[in-house]
C-alpha positions as a Markdown table, in Angstrom:
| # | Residue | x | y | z |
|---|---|---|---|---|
| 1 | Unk | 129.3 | 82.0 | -4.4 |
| 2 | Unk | 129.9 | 79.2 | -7.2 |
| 3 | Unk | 126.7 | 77.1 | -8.0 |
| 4 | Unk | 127.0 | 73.1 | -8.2 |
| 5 | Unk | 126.9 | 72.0 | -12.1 |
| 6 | Unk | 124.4 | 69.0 | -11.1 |
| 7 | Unk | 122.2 | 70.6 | -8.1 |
| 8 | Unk | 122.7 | 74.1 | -9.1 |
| 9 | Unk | 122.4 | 75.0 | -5.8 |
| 10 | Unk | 125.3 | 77.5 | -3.7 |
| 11 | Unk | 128.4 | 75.1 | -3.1 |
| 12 | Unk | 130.0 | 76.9 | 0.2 |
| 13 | Unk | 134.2 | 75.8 | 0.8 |
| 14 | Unk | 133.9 | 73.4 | 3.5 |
| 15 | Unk | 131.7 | 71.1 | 1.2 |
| 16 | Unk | 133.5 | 71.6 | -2.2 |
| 17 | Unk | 135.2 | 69.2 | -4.4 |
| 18 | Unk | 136.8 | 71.0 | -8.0 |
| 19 | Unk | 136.8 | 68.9 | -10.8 |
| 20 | Unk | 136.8 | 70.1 | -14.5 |
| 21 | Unk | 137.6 | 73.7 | -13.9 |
| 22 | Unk | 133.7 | 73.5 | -11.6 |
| 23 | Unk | 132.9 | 73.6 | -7.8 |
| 24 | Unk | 130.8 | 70.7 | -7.1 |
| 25 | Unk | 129.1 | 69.3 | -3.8 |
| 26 | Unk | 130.9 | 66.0 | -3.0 |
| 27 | Unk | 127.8 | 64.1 | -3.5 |
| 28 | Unk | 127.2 | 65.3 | -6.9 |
| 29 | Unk | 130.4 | 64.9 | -8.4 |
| 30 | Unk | 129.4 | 61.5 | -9.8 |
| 31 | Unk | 130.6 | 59.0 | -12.6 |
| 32 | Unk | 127.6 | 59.0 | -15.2 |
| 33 | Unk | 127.3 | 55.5 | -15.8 |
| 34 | Unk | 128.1 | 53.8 | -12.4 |
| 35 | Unk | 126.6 | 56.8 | -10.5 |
| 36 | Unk | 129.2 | 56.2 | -7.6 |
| 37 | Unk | 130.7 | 59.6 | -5.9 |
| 38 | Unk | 134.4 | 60.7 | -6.7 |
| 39 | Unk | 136.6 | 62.6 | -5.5 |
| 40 | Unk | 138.7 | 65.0 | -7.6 |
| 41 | Unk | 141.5 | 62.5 | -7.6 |
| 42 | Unk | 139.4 | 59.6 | -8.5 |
| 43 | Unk | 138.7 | 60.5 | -12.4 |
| 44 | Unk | 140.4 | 62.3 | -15.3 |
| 45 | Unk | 139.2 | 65.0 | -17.2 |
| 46 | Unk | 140.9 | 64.6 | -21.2 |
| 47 | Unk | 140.4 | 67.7 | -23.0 |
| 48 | Unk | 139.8 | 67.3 | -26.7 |
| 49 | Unk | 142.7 | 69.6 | -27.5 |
| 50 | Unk | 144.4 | 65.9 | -28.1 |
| 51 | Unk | 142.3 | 65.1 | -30.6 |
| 52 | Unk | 142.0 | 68.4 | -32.5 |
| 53 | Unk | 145.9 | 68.7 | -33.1 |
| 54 | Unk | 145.8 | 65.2 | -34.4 |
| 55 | Unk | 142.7 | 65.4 | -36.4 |
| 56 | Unk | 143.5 | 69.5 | -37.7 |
| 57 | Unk | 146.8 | 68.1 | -39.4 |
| 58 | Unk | 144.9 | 67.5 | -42.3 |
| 59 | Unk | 142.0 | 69.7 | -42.1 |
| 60 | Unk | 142.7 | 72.5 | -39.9 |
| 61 | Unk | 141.7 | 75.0 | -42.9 |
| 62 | Unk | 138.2 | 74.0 | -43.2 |
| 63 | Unk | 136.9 | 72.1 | -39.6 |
| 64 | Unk | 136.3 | 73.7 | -36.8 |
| 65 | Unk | 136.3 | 70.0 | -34.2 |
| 66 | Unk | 135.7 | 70.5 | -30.4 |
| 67 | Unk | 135.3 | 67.4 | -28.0 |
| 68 | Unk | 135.6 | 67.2 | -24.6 |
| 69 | Unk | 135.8 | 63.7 | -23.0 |
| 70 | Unk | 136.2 | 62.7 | -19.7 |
| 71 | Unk | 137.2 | 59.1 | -18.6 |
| 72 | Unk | 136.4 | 57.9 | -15.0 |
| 73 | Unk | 138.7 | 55.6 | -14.0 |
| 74 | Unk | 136.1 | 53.9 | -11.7 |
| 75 | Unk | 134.2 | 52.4 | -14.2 |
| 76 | Unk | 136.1 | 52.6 | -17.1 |
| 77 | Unk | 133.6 | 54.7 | -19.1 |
| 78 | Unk | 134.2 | 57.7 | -21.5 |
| 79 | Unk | 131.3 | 59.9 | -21.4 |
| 80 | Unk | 131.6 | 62.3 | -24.8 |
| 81 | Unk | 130.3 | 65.4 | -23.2 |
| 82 | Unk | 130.1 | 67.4 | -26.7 |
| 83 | Unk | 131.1 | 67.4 | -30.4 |
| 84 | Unk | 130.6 | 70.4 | -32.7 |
| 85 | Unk | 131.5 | 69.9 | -36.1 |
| 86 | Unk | 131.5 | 72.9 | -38.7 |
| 87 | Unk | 132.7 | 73.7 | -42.1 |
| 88 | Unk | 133.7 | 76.7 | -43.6 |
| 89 | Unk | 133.9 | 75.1 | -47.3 |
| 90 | Unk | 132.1 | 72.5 | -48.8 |
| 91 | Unk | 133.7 | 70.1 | -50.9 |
| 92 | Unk | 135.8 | 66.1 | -51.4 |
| 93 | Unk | 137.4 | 67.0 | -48.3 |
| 94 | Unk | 134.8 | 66.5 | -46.0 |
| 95 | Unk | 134.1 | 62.9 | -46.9 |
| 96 | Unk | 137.8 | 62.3 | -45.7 |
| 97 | Unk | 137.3 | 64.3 | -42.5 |
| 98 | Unk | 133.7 | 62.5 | -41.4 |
| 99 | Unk | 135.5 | 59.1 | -41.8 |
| 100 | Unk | 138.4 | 59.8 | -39.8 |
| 101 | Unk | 136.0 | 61.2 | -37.3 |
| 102 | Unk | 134.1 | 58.4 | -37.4 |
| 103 | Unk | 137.6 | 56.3 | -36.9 |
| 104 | Unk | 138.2 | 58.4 | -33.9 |
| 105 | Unk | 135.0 | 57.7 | -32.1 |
| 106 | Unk | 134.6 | 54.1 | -32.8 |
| 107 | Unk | 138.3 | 53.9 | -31.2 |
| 108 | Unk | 136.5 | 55.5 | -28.3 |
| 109 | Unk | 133.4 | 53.3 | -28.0 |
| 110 | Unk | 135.5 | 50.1 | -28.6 |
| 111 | Unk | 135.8 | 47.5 | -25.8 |
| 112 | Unk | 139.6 | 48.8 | -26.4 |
| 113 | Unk | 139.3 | 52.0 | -26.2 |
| 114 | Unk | 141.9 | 52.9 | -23.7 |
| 115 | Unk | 144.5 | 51.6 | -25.7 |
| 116 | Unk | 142.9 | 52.4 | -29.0 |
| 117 | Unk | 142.6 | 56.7 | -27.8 |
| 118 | Unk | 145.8 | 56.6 | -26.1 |
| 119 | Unk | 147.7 | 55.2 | -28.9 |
| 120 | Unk | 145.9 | 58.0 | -30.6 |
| 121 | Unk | 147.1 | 60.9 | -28.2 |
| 122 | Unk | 150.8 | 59.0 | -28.0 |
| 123 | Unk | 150.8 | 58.6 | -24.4 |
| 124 | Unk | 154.4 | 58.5 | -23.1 |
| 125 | Unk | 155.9 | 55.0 | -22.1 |
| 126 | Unk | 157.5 | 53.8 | -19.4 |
| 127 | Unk | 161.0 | 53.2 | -20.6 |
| 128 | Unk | 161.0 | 49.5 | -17.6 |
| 129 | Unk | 157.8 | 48.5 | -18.8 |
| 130 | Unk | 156.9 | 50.0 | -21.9 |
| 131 | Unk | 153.2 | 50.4 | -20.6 |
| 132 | Unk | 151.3 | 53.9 | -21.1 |
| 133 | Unk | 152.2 | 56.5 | -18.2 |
| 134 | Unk | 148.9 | 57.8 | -16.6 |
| 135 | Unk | 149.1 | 61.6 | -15.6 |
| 136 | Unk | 148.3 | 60.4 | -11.9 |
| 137 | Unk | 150.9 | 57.8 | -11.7 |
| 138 | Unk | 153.9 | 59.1 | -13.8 |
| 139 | Unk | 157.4 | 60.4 | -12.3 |
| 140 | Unk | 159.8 | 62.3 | -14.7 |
| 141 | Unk | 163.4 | 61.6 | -14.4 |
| 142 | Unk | 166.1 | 61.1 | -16.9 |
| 143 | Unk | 164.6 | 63.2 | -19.5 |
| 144 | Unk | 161.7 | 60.0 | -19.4 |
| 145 | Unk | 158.1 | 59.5 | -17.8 |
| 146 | Unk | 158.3 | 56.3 | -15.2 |
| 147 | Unk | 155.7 | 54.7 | -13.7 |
| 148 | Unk | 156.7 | 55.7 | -9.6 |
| 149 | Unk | 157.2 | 51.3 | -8.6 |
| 150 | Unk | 159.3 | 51.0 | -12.4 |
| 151 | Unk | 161.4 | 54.0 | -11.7 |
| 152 | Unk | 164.1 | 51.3 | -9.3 |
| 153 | Unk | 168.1 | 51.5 | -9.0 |
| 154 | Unk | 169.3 | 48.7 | -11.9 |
| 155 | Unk | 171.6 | 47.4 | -9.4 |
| 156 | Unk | 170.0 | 46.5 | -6.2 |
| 157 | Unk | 166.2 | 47.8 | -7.4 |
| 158 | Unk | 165.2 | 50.2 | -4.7 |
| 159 | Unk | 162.4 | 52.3 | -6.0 |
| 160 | Unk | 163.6 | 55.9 | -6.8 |
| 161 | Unk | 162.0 | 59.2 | -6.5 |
| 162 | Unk | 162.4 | 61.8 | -8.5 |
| 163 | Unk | 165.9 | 63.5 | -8.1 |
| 164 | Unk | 167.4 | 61.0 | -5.5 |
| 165 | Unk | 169.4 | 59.2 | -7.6 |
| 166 | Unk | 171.8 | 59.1 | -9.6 |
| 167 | Unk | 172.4 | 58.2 | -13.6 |
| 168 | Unk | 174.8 | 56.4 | -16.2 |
| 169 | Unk | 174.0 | 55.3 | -19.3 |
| 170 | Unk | 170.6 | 56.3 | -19.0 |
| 171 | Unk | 169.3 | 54.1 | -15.9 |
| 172 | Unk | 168.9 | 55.2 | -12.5 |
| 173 | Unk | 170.9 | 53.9 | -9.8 |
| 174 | Unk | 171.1 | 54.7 | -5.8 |
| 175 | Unk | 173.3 | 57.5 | -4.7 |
| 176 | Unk | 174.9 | 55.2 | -2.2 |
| 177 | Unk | 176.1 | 52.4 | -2.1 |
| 178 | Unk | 175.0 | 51.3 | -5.7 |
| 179 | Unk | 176.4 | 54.2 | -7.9 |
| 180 | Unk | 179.1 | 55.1 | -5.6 |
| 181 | Unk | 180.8 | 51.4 | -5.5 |
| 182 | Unk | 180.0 | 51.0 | -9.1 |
| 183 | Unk | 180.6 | 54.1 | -10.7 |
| 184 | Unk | 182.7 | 56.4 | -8.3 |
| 185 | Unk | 186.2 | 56.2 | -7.8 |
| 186 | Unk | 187.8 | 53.3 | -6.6 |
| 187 | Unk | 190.0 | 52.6 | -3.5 |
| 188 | Unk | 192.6 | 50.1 | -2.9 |
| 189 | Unk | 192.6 | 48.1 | 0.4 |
| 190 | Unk | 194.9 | 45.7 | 2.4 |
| 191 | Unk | 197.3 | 43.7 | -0.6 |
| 192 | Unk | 195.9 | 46.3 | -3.7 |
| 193 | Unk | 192.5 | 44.8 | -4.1 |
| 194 | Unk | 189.9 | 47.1 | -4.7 |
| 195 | Unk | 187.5 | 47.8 | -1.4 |
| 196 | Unk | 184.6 | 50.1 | -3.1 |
| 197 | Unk | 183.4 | 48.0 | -6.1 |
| 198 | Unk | 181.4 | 44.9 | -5.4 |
């Protein structure tokens, strides 16, 4: 039987929530800094692994750096759970590394933090409103991430869903009537005037 991460008590199935690869009771699973409960859909967990490719690319030979962050959404705070730094060689190097480290946190403390770390982690955009695509709220279609309300026919903007539309030139339009009158073949009525394009 999994034991709760906060209580470390038993957590039986009826009463579980999983978050962050852990079984937790629902009442424990709470934000740090506001203390109000969550569910599992109601934060994100952000492994460091974001920050280690990015930060490696210049000194993946000679720093071992492990951070895992979570941001909770409710309260908009980033807890930094744990940072190990080591070094296998000693030398100009590391002067480099601590500063862009310390670049990298400040970014994460910052009143603008959540568009400082997720310019660092190039978060996909929205190709409508060239805004940041959360994991949560993010639709993929036409080879792009969309926010789910941005992701709308161009012709008579009904929102989309994934797969139930059609393309041309790279925006989404309706199967029917948009893509069809526009785009599909066209008919000739009464005196040869064109019926299906409007």
């Amino acid at each position: 039987m999994p034991k709760c991460p906060n209580c470390n008590k038993e957590v039986y199935f009826a009463e579980k929530v999983t978050s962050m690869g852990k079984d937790w009771h629902r009442p424990c699973l709470r934000c740090e800094k506001c203390k109000k409960v969550l569910t599992s859909g109601s934060h994100a967990e952000v492994k460091g692994h974001w920050i280690v490719q990015l930060f490696l690319q210049k000194y993946k030979k000679n720093l071992i750096f492990i951070a895992e962050l979570i941001e909770l959404k409710k309260c908009n705070s980033i807890t930094l759970i744990k940072v190990t730094i080591a070094f296998n060689a000693v030398s100009t190097w590391i002067v480099r590394a601590l500063d862009e480290l310390s670049h990298i946190l400040t970014l994460l403390k910052s009143r603008h933090r959540k568009e400082g770390f997720y310019k660092l982690i190039n978060m996909p955009k929205c190709p409508n409103c060239n805004k940041e695509v959360y994991f949560a709220e993010k639709v993929t279609s036409l080879g792009k991430d969309w926010h789910r309300p941005c992701l709308k026919c161009e012709k008579c903007g009904k929102t989309l869903s994934s797969g139930s539309h059609a393309e041309h030139g790279g925006k989404p339009y309706c199967n029917k009537p948009c893509y069809a009158a526009l785009f599909g073949p066209g008919g000739f009525g009464h005196g040869g005037t064109e019926s299906h394009k409007y």
